[in-house]
ROSE-924275 format. One line per 4 residues: number of its first residue (from 1); their letters; for each residue z, x, y of C-alpha. Coordinates in nm, 3 decimals, always signed. Example, Ala and Ser with C-alpha at 12.3 -4.5 7.8 and 13.67 -1.06 7.14 Angstrom:
// residues 2
1) as) +0.780:+1.230:-0.450  +0.714:+1.367:-0.106
END
This chain:
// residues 325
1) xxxx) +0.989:+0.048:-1.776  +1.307:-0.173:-1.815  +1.228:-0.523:-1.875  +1.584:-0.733:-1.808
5) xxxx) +1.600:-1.145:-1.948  +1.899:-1.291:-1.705  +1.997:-1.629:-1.716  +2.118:-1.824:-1.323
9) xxxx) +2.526:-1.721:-1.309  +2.792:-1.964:-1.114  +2.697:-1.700:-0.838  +2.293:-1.749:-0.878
13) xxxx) +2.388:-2.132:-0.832  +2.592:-2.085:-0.546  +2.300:-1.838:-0.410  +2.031:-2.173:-0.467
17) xxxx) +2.268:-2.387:-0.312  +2.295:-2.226:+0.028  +1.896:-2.136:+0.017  +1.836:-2.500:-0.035
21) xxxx) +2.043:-2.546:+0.266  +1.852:-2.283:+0.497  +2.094:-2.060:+0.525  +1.897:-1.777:+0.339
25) xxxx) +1.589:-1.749:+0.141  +1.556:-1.555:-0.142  +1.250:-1.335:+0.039  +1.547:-1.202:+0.243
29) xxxx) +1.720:-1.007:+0.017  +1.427:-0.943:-0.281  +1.125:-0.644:-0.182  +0.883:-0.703:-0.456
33) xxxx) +0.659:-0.930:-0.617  +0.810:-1.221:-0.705  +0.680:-1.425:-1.010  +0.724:-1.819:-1.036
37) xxxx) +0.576:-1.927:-1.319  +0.524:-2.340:-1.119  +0.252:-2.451:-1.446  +0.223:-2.314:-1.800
41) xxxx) +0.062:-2.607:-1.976  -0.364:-2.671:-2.002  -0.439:-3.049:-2.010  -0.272:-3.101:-2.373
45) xxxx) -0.030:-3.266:-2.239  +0.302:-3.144:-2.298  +0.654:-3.231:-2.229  +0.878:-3.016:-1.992
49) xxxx) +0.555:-2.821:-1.860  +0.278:-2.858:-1.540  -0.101:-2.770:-1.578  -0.145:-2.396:-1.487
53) xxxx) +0.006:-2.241:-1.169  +0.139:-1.899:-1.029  +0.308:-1.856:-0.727  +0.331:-1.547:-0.596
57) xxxx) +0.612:-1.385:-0.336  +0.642:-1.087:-0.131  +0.894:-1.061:+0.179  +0.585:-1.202:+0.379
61) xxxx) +0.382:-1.327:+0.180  +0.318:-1.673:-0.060  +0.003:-1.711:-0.250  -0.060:-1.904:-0.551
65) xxxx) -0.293:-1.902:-0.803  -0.373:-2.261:-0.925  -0.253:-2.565:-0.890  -0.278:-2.804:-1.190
69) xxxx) -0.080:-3.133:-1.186  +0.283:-3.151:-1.204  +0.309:-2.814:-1.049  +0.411:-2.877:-0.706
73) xxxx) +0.711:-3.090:-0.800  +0.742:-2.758:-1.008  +0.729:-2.524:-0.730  +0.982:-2.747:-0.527
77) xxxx) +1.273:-2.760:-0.825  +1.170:-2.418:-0.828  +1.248:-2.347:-0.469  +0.943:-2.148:-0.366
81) xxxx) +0.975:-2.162:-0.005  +0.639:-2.351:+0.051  +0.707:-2.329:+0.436  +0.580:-1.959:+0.420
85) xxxx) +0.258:-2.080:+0.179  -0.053:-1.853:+0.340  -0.303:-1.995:+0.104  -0.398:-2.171:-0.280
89) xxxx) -0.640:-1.931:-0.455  -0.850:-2.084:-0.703  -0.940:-1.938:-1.043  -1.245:-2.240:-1.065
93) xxxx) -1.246:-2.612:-1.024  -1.107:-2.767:-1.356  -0.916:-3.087:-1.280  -0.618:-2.889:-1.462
97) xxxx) -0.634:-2.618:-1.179  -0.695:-2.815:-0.902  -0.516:-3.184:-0.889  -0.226:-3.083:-0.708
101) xxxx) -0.341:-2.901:-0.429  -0.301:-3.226:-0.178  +0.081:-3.165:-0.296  +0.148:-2.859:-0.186
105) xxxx) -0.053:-2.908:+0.121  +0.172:-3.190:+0.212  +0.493:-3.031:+0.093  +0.441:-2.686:+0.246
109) xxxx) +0.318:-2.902:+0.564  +0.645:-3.090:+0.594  +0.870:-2.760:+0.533  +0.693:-2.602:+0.853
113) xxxx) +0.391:-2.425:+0.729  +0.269:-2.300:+1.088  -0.092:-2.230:+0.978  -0.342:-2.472:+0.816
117) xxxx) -0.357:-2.424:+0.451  -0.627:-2.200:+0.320  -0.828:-2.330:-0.042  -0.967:-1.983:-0.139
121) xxxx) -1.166:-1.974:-0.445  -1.559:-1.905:-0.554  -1.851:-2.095:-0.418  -1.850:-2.492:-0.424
125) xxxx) -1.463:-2.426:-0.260  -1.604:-2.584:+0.022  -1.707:-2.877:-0.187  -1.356:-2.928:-0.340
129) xxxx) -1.194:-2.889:-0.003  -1.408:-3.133:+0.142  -1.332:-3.405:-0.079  -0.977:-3.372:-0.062
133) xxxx) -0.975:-3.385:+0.370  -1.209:-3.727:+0.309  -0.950:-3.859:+0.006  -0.687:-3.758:+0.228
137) xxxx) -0.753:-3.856:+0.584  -0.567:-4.180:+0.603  -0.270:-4.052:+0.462  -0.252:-3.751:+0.686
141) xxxx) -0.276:-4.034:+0.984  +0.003:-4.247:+0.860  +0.197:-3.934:+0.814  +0.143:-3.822:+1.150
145) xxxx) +0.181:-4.161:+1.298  +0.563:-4.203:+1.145  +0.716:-3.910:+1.220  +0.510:-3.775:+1.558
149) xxxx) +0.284:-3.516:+1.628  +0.576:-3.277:+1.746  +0.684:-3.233:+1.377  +0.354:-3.256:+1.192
153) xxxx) +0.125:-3.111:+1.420  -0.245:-3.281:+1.240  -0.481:-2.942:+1.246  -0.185:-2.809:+0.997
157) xxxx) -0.271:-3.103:+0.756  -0.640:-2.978:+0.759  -0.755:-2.791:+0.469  -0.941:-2.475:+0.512
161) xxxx) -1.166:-2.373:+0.296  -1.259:-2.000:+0.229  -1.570:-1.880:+0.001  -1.540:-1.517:-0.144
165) xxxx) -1.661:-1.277:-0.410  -1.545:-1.037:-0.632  -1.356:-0.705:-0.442  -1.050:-0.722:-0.255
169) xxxx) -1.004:-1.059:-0.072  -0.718:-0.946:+0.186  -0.498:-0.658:+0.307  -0.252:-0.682:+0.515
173) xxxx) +0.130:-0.569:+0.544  +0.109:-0.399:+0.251  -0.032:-0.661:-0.003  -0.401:-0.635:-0.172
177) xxxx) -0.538:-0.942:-0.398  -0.831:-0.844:-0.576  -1.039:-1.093:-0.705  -1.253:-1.035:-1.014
181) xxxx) -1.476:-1.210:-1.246  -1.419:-1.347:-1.616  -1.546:-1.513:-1.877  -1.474:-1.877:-1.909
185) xxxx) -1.864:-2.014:-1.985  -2.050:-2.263:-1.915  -1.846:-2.199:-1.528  -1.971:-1.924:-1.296
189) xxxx) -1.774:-1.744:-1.142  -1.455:-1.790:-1.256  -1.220:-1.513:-1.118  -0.926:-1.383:-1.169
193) xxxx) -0.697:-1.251:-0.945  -0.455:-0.915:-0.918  -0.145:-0.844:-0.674  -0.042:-0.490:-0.578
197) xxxx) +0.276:-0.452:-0.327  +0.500:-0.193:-0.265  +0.405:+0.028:-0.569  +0.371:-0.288:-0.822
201) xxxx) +0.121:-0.537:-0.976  +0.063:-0.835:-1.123  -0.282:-0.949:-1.259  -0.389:-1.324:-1.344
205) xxxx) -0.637:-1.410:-1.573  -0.722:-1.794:-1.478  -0.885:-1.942:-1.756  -1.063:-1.656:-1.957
209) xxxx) -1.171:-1.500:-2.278  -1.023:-1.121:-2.320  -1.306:-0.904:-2.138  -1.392:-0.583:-2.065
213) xxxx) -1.338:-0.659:-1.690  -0.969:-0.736:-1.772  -0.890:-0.462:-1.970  -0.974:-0.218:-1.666
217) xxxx) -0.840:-0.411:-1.384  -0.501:-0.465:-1.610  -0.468:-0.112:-1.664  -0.176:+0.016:-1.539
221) xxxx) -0.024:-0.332:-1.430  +0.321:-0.409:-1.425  +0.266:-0.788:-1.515  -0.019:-0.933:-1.712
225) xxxx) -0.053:-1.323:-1.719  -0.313:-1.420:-1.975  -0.421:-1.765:-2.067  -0.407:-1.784:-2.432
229) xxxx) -0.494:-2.061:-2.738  -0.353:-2.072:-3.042  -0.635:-2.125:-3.258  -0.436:-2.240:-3.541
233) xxxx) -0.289:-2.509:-3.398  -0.613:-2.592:-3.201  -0.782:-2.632:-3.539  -0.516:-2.814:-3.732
237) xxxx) -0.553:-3.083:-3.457  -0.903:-3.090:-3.461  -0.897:-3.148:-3.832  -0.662:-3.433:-3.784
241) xxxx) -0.869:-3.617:-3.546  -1.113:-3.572:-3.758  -0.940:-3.700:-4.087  -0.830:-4.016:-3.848
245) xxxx) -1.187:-4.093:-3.726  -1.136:-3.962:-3.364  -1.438:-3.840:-3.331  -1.494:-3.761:-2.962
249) xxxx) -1.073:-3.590:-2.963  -1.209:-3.347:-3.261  -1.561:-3.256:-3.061  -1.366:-3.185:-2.770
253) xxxx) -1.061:-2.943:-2.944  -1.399:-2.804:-3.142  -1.566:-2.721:-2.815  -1.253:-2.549:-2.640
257) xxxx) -1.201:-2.322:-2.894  -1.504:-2.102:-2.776  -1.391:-2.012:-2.374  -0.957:-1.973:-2.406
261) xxxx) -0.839:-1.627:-2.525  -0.716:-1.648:-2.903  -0.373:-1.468:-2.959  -0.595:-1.210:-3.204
265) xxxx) -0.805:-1.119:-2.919  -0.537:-1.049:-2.680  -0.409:-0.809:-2.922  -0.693:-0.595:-2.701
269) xxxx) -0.485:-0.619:-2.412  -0.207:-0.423:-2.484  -0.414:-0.212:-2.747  -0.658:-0.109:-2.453
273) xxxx) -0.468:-0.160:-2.130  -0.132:+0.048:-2.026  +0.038:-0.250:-1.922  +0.442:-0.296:-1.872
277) xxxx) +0.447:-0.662:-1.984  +0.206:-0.923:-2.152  +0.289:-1.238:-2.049  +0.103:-1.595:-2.212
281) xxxx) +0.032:-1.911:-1.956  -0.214:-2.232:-1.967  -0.099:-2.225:-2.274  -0.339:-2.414:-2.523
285) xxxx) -0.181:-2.620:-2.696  +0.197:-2.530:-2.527  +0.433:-2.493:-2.842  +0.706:-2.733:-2.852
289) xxxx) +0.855:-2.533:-3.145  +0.995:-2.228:-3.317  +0.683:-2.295:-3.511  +0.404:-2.352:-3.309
293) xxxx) +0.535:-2.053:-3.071  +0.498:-1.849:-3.386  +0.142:-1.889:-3.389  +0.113:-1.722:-3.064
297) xxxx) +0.318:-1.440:-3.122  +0.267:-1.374:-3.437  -0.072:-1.189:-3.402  +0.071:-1.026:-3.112
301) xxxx) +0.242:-0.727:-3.094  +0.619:-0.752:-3.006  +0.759:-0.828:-2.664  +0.473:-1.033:-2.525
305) xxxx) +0.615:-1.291:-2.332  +0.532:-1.690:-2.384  +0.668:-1.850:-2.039  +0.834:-2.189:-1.934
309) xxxx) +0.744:-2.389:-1.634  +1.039:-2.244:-1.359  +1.065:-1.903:-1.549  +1.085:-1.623:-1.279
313) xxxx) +0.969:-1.249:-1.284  +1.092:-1.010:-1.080  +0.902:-0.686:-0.990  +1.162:-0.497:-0.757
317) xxxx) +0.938:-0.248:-0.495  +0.937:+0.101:-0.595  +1.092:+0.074:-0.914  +1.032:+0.024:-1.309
321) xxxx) +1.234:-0.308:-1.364  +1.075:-0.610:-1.474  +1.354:-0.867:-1.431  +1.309:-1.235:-1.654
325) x) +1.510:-1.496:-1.504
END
């Protein structure tokens, strides 16, 4: 397994710069999974970073996993071609998961998206997808009314919902997502979500303590993407709220301490699982530090991998390489 940190050349910009034009598309030249890391922060707020979100990239394929705020602004800097989006697939209905989902369905409606957009996700997706049609309606008309029918067709600003269970979710030209449960109580199901395509993987843990579940579905993964707390820092804050009488900011850090994966217990991860790389998201709080990213690591074994909102991972097909742009 070689894993390869690059940083974007004069030639990577001048690559971007015709894509952004539409002269080529990074899905032309790149068979793999491609990782965009659109979301990496948890609703501490924090600078620089979106709430969680994933997108993942095959020649034919976009999915992504998530979509907490600030992400699809994200995703567009980014340049995930949201044109080819098949479908959002929700880990569970946080507002940190969810609140951007009306973005993308815009943005990827706008770039050409030739199929309504599917909202896949456990039950009550129907709920969520509901809601955001009725919040949405009148904007979808003035939309529509502007520019024509003939380049926003309205059924593609529909949202389609789609209710599933754990197993595999969809085949088809050579990609499986398997959905699977986890732990992130008092909410059930959560799921989380793996990727397999031409001979690699990727598995995303949503919001989820380290479980036996994840250990055997990680096994043998290329990529693991693991929401992780440092407790730590989560309990120096809630001590300071506490010391500064803000009461209801100390009951709340208290209370998430017990359903986010602590950097000690992901230390079962890579102990347990034959993984290639260990990668940290919905990161709780996100370390705006040499410091606080310490507290993450430092529990971990070397190499795991604490991402930035527009990092990119590259899983080439049929190969070893684990590129980090």
């Amino acid at each position: 397994m070689r894993i390869i940190f690059r940083s974007l050349s004069f030639l990577g910009f001048l690559f971007l710069s015709v894509a952004s034009k539409g002269q080529l598309t990074s899905s032309d030249i790149f068979d793999g999974l491609k990782v965009t890391l659109c979301g990496t922060s948890s609703p501490l707020v924090a600078p620089g970073r979106a709430q969680a979100c994933v997108a993942i990239e095959t020649p034919g394929h976009l999915y992504i996993v998530d979509a907490g705020s600030g992400s699809a602004a994200t995703a567009t800097l980014a340049r995930v071609p949201t044109a080819k989006l098949r479908g959002i697939l929700l880990t569970h209905f946080h507002s940190d998961h969810i609140s951007d989902i009306a973005d993308f369905n815009l943005n990827s409606w706008v770039a050409g998206r030739p199929a309504p957009l599917q909202i896949i996700g456990p039950e009550g997706v129907e709920r969520v997808v509901e809601g955001l049609n009725i919040a949405y309606e009148l904007d979808s008309r003035y939309r529509v009314a502007h520019h024509g029918e003939e380049l926003l067709d309205p059924i593609l600003g529909v949202l389609q919902p789609r209710q599933i269970t754990e197993g595999i979710i969809l085949e088809e030209d050579g990609l499986r997502i398997t959905a699977f449960e986890v732990s992130h109580p008092p909410i059930e199901p959560a799921f989380g979500y793996r990727f397999d395509y031409g001979g690699r993987s990727v598995v995303i843990s949503g919001d989820s303590l380290v479980t036996d579940t994840i250990i055997e579905i990680s096994d043998g993964a290329d990529l693991v993407l693991h929401d992780a707390m440092s407790l730590q820092l989560v309990q120096t804050m809630e001590n300071l709220a506490s010391r500064t009488g803000n009461t209801r900011l100390a009951t709340i850090l208290h209370d998430i301490q017990d359903y986010h994966a602590t950097n000690e217990d992901l230390q079962r991860v890579v102990a347990e699982a034959d993984i290639g790389q260990l990668a940290l998201y919905h990161l709780v709080p996100a370390p705006r530090n040499a410091m606080a990213v310490s507290t993450f690591t430092g529990l971990i074994p070397e190499g795991a991998l604490i991402t930035e909102d527009g990092m990119v991972i590259s899983l080439p097909a049929g190969s070893e390489d684990i590129n980090i742009d």
